[in-house]
LOGUFI-143104 format. One record per residue: residue in three letters; x, y, z of N, C-alpha, C in turn; chain; residue number from 1. Coordinates in Angstrom, 1 decimal, decimal comma. Layout:
N
+-----+--------+--------+--------+--------+--------+--------+--------+--------+--------+-------+-----+
! res !     nX !     nY !     nZ !    caX !    caY !    caZ !     cX !     cY !     cZ ! chain !   n !
+-----+--------+--------+--------+--------+--------+--------+--------+--------+--------+-------+-----+
! ala !      X !      Y !      Z !      X !      Y !      Z !      X !      Y !      Z !     A ! NUM !
...
+-----+--------+--------+--------+--------+--------+--------+--------+--------+--------+-------+-----+
This chain:
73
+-----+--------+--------+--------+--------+--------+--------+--------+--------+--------+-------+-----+
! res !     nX !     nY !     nZ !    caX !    caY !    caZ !     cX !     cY !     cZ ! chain !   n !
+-----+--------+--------+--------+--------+--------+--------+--------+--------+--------+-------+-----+
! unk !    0,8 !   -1,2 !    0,0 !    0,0 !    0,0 !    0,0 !    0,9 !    1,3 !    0,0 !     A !   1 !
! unk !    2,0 !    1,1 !    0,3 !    3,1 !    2,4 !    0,6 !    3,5 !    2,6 !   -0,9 !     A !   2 !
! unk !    4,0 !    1,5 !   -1,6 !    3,6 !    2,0 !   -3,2 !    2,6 !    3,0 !   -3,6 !     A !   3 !
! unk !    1,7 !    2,0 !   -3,6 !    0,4 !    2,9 !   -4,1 !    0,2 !    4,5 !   -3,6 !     A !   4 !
! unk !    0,4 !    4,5 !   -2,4 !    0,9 !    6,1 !   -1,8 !    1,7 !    7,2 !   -2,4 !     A !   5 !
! unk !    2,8 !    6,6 !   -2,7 !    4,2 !    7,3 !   -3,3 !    3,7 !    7,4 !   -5,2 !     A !   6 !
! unk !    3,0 !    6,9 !   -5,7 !    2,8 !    6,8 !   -6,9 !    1,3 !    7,9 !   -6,9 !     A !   7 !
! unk !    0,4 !    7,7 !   -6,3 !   -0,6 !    9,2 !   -5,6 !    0,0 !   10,1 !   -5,6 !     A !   8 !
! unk !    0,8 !   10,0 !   -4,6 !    1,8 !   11,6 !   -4,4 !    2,2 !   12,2 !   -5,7 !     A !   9 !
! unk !    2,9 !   11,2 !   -6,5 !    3,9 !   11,8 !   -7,2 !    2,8 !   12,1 !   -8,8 !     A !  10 !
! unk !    1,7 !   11,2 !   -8,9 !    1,0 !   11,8 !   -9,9 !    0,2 !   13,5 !   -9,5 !     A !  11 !
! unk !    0,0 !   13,4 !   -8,1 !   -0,7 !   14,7 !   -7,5 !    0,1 !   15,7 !   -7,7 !     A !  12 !
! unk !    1,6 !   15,3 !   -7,4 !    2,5 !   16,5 !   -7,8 !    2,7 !   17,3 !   -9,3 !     A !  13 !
! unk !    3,0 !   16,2 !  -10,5 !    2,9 !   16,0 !  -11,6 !    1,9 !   17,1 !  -11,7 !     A !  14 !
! unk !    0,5 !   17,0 !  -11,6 !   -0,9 !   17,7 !  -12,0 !   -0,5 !   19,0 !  -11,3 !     A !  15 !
! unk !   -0,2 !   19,0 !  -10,5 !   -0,3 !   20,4 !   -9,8 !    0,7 !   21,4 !  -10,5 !     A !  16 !
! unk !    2,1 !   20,4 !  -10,9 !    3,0 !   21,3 !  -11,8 !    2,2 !   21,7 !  -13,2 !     A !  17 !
! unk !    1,8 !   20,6 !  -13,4 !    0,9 !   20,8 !  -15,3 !   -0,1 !   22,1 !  -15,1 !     A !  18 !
! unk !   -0,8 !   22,1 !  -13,7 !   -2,1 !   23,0 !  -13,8 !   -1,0 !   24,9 !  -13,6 !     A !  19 !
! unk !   -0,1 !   24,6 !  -13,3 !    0,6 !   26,1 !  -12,6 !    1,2 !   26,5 !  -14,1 !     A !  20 !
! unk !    1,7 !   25,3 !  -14,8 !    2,4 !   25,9 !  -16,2 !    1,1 !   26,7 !  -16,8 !     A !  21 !
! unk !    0,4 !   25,3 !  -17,1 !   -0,7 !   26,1 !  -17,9 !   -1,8 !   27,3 !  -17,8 !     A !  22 !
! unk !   -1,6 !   27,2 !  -16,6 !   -2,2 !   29,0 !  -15,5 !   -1,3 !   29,9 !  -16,6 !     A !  23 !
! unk !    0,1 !   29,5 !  -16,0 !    1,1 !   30,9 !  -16,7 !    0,6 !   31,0 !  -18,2 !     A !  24 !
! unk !    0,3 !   29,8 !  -18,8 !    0,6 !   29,8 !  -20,4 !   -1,0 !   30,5 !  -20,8 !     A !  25 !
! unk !   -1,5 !   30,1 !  -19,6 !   -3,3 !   31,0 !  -20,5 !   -3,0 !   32,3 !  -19,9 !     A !  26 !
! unk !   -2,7 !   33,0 !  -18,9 !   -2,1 !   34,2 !  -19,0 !   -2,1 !   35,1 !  -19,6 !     A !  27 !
! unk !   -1,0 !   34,7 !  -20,8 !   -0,3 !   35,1 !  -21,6 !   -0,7 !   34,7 !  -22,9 !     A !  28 !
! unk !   -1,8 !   34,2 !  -23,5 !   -2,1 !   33,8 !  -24,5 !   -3,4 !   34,9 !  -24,6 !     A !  29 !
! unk !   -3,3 !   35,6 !  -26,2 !   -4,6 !   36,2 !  -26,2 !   -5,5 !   35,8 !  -27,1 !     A !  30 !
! unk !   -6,0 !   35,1 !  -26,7 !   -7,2 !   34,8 !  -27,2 !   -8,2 !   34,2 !  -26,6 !     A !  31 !
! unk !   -9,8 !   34,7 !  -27,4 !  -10,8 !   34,9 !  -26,7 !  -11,7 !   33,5 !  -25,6 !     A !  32 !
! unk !  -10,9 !   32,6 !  -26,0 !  -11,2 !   31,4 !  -24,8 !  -10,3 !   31,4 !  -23,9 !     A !  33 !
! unk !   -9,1 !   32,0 !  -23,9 !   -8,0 !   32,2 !  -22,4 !   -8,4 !   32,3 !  -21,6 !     A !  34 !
! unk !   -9,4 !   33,2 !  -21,6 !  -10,3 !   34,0 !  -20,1 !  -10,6 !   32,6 !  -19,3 !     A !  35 !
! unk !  -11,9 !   32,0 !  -19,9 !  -12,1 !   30,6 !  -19,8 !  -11,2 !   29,9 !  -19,0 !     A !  36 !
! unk !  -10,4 !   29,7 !  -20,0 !   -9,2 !   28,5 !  -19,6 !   -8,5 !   28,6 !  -18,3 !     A !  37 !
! unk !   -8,2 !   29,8 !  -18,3 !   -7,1 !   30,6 !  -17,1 !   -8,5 !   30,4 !  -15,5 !     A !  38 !
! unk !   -9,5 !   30,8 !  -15,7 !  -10,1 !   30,9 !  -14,8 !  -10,4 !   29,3 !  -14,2 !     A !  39 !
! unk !  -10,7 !   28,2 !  -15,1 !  -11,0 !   26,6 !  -14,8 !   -9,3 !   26,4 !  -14,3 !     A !  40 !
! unk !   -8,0 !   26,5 !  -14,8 !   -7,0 !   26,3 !  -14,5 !   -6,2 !   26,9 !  -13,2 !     A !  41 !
! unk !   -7,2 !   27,9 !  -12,8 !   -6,9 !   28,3 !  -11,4 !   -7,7 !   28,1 !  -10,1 !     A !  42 !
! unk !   -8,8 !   27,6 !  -11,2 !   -9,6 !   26,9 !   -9,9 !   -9,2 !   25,6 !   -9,6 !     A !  43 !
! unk !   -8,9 !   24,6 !  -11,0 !   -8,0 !   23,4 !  -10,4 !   -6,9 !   23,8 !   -9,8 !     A !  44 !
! unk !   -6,6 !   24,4 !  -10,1 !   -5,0 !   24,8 !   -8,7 !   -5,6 !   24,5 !   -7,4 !     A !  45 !
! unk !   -6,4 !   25,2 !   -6,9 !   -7,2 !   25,4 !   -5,7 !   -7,5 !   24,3 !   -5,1 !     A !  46 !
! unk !   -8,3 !   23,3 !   -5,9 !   -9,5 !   22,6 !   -6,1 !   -8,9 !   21,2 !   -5,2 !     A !  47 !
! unk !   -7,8 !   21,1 !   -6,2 !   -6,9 !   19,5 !   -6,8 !   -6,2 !   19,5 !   -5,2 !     A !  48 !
! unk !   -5,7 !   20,8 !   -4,7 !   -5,0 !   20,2 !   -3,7 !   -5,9 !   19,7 !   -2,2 !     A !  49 !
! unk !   -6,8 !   20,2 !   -2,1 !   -7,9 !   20,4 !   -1,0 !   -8,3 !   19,1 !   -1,3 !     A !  50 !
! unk !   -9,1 !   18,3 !   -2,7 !   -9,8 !   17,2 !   -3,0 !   -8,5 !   15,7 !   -2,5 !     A !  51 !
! unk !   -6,9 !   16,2 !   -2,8 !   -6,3 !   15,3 !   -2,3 !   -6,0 !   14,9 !   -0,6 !     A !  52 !
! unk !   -6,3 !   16,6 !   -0,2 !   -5,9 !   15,9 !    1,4 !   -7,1 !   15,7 !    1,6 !     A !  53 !
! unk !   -8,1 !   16,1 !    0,9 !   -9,5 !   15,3 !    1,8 !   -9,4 !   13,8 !    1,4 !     A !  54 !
! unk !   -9,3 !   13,2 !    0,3 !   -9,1 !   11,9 !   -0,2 !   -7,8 !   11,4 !    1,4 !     A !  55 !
! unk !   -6,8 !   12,0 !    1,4 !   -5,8 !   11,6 !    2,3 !   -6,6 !   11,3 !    4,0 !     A !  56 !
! unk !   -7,2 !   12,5 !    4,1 !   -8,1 !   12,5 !    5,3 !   -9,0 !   11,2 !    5,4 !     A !  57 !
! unk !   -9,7 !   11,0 !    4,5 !  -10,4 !   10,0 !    4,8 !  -10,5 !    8,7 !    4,5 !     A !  58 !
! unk !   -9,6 !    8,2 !    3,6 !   -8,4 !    7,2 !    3,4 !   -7,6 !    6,4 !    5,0 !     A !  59 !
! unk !   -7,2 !    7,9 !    5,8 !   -6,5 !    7,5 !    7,0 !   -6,9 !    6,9 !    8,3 !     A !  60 !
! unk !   -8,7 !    7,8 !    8,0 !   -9,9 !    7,9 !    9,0 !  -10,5 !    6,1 !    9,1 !     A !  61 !
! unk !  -10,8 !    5,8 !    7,5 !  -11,4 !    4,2 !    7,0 !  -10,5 !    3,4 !    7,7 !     A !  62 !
! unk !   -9,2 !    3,4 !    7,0 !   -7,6 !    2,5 !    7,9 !   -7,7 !    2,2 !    8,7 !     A !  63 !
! unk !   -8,0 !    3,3 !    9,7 !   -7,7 !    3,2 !   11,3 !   -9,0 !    2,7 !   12,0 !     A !  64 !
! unk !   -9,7 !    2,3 !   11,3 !  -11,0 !    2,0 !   11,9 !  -11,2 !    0,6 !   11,5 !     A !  65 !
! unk !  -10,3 !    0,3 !   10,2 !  -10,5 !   -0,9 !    9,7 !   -9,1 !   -1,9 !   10,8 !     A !  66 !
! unk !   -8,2 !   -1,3 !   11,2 !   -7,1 !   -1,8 !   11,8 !   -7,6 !   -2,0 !   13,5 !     A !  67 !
! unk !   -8,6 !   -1,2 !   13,9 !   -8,9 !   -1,4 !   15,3 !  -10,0 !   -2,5 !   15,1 !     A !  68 !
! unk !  -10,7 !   -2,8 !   14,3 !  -11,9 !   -3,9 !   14,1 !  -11,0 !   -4,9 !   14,2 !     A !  69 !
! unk !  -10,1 !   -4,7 !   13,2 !   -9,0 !   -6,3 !   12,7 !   -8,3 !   -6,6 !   14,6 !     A !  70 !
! unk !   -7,8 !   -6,0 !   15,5 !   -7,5 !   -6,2 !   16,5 !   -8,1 !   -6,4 !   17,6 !     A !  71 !
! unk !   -9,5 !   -5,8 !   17,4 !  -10,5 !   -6,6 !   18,2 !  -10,8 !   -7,7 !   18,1 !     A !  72 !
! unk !  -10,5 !   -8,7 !   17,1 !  -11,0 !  -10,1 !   16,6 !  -10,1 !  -10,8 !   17,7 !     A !  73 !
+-----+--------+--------+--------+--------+--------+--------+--------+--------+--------+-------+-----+
């Protein structure tokens, strides 16, 4: 499962780098769907990292509830 963890992380990081380029790159691009673009691309900035520590949050919450059952047996 510590795999699977490190491979999460590192795709979450990946996205977070792709959504910050592409912030900059709609920016700077003029044209008339940028506005668009730039505004969805800065809300996934926002969005992505909040939706992962809640995923992290409640992932840790299930675990620990599923490891105190398994030790009650």
């Amino acid at each position: 499962m510590k795999k699977f963890k490190r491979i999460f992380a590192l795709t979450g990081a990946i996205l977070l780098i792709l959504l910050y380029v592409s912030t900059l790159v709609f920016a700077f691009i003029d044209h008339p769907a940028s506005m668009g673009l730039l505004k969805a691309a800065v809300a996934c900035t926002i969005l992505l990292p909040v939706l992962l520590y809640a995923y992290a949050l409640v992932y840790k919450a299930t675990r620990k509830e599923d490891e105190d059952s398994e030790t009650e047996n």
